[in-house]
N, C-alpha and C positions, 0 to 999 in steps of 0.2 A: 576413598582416595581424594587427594586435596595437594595442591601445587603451596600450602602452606604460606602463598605471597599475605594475605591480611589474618591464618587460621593461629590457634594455640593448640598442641598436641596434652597441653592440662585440660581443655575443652574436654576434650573424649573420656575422658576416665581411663577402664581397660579396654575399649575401644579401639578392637587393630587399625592402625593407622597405615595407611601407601602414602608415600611421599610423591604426586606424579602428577604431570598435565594430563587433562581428559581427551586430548587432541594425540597423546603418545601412545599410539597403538599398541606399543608392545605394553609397553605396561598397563594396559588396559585389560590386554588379551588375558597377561599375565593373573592381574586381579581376578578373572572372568573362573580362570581354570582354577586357581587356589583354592578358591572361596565357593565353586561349583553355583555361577551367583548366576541363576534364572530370572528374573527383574531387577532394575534399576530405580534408583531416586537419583536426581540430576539439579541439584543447586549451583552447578557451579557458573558464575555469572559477575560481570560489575554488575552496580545496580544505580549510581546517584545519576538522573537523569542530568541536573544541571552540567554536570562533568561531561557526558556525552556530549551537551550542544559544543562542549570547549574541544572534542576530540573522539569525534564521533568514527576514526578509524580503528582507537583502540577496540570499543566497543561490537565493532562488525567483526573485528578479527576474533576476538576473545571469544565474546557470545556467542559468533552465531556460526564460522568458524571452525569453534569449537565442539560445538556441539554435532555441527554437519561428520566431525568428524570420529566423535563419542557413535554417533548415532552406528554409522558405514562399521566400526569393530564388533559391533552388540549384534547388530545383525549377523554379519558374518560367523558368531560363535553363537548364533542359533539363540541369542536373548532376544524373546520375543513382548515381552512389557517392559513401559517404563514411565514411571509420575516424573515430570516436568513441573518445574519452580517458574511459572510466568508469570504476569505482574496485569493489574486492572488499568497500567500506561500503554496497552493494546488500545484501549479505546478512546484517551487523549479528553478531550473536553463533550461530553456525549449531550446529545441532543434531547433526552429525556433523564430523570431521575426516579427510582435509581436504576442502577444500569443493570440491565440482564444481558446474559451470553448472546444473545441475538442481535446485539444493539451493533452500530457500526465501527467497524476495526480502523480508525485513522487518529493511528497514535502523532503526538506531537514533540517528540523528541529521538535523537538515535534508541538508548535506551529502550522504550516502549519499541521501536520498530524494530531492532533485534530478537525481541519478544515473540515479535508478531511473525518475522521470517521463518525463527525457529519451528514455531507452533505448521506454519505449512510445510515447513519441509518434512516436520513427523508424521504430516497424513499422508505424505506419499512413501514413506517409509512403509506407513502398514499397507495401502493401497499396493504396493508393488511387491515387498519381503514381510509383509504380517508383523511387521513390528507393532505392534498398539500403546497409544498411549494416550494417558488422562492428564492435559496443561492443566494446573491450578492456579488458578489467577487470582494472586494475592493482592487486597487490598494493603493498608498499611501494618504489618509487623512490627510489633514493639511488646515492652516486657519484659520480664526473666520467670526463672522457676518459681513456686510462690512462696517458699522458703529463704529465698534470694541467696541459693548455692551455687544457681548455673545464671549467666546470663551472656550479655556479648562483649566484645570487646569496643570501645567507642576512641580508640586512639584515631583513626580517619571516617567516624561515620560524619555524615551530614544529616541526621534523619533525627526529627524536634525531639521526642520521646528524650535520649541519651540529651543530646542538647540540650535540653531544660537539665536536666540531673547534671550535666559539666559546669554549666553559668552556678546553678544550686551550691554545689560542691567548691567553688571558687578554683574549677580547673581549667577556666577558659572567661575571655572576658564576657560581656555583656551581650545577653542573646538576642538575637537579631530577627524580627519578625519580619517576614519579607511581604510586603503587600499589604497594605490596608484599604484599599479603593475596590476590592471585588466586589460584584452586585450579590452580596451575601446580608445577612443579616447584621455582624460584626465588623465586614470589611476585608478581613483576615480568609484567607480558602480555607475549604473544609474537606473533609476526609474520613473514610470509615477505617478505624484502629483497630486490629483485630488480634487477641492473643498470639503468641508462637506457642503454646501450650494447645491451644485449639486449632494450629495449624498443623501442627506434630499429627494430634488424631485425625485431620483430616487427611492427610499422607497416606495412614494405615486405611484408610476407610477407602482410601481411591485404590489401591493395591489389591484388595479385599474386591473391588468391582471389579478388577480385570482377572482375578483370580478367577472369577466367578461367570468367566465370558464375554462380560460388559467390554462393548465396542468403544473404540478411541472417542474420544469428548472432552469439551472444555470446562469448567467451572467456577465460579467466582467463591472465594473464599471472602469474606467481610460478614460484620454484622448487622449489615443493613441501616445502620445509624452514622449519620455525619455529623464531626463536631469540628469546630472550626478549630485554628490557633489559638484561640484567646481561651475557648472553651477547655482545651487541652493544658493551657498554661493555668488556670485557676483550678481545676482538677489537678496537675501535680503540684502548687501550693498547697493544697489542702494535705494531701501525703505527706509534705517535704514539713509542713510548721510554720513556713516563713514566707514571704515575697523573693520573686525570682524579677532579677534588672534584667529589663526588654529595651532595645530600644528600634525605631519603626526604620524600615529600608522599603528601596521599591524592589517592583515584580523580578520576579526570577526568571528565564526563557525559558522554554517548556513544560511551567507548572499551570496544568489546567486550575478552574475555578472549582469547580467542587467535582465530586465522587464518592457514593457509596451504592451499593451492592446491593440490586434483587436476588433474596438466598434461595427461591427456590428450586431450583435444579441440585444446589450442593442438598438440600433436603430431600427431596426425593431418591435422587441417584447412591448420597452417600448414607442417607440418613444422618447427616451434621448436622448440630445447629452448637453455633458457639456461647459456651459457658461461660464467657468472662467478660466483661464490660472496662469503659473507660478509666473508673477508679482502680480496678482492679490491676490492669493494666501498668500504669502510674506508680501506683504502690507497689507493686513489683520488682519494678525498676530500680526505681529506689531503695528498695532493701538488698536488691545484689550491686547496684553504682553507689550508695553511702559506707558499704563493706569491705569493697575493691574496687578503690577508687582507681588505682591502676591495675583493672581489669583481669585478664590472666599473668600479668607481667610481662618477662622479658624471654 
């Protein structure tokens, strides 16, 4: 189910679709009994942190909210697992590299602290009505299928991956590097980019732990590599053929300096390890944004 505000029901394929907020019990309930649905996957969320520092109430209401409210119907209809889409902006600008689940929780944006609300309110969920459940803390999400049939729609993303394929494509003007002065090696922040193809199986693989009795826990999803902006922008030239026009801005509020991911836990717990790297990644993208340029359509 999907309130449809940013989705495309061409997305899905034959994919039943619910047209519904996750906050509307009844049709929650409703989905629960149809579909006799015994766990949950739970994306439904904003996510562009800049947006948050602008309107950081939508974000409490929607996420977290929402979720408070997802959570109170699943319970009550005896759904007792469920994987949570949470983000590696739990832990904001982390005091060591790279960051393991242990590291400390002090996100630096609404966004990332939605994140982080949600994630406690689940453990008393199972603490108290046995609800369990596995957060995955995704680092950065980008790509399409590697056929480039499925990918996302980028009419309101903010997130460089599509961004660089919009400036590419000549669907947007000149892309905008936000920072250059970080204590990084290029100046530009960096970040661990992680398939949604290798995100998809870590889903199944955390479903698969609770199936299997595995007690509620958090996990980082990335692959352990950070590449900065510039890094990222001369990897999708090399896919795209051509140069991509940048041109240099300052810092954004609530984007830490860097971030990537100690995978060991998602290897042990899930037996993950992700199959696809930065090129792969990029090229990706690009073979589903230079096909469909306007995305799912209308």
């Amino acid at each position: 189910m999907d309130t449809m505000e940013f989705g495309h029901a061409a997305a899905l394929g034959d994919t039943p679709l619910v047209v519904a907020d996750i906050a509307a019990r009844e049709a929650v309930a409703q989905v629960v009994r149809d579909y006799d649905v015994d766990a949950g996957m739970h994306f439904a969320a904003y996510k562009a942190a800049g947006e948050s520092m602008e309107r950081p109430g939508r974000y409490f209401h929607n996420n977290v909210a929402g979720t408070a409210a997802l959570l109170e119907t699943l319970a009550q209809l005896g759904v007792s697992r469920i994987i949570f889409s949470s983000s590696c902006a739990v832990y904001g600008t982390p005091d060591q590299l790279p960051v393991s689940e242990d590291s400390a929780i002090r996100p630096e944006s609404p966004y990332g602290e939605s994140k982080a609300i949600i994630e406690r309110i689940m453990s008393w969920y199972d603490s108290c009505l046995g609800l369990r459940s596995v957060s995955l803390r995704y680092f950065n999400a980008a790509g399409a299928w590697l056929d480039g049939s499925i990918g996302e729609d980028w009419a309101v993303t903010l997130n460089l991956v599509p961004l660089i394929m919009k400036s590419a494509l000549g669907r947007r003007g000149t892309l905008q590097v936000f920072g250059t002065d970080y204590p990084t090696p290029d100046g530009t922040a960096i970040r661990d980019y992680v398939h949604v193809i290798d995100l998809a199986e870590a889903h199944l693989k955390a479903l698969e732990l609770l199936e299997n009795g595995g007690e509620s826990t958090a996990v980082n999803l990335g692959t352990g590599v950070g590449s900065s902006v510039f890094e990222v922008l001369a990897s999708a030239e090399k896919a795209i053929g051509h140069q991509v026009p940048y041109e240099l801005a300052s810092r954004r509020s609530g984007d830490p300096v860097a971030l990537y991911s100690d995978g060991g836990r998602a290897r042990t717990l899930l037996a993950w390890n992700p199959r696809h790297g930065l090129d792969e990644i990029v090229s990706s993208a690009w073979a589903w944004h230079s096909t469909h340029p306007d995305g799912f359509g209308n």
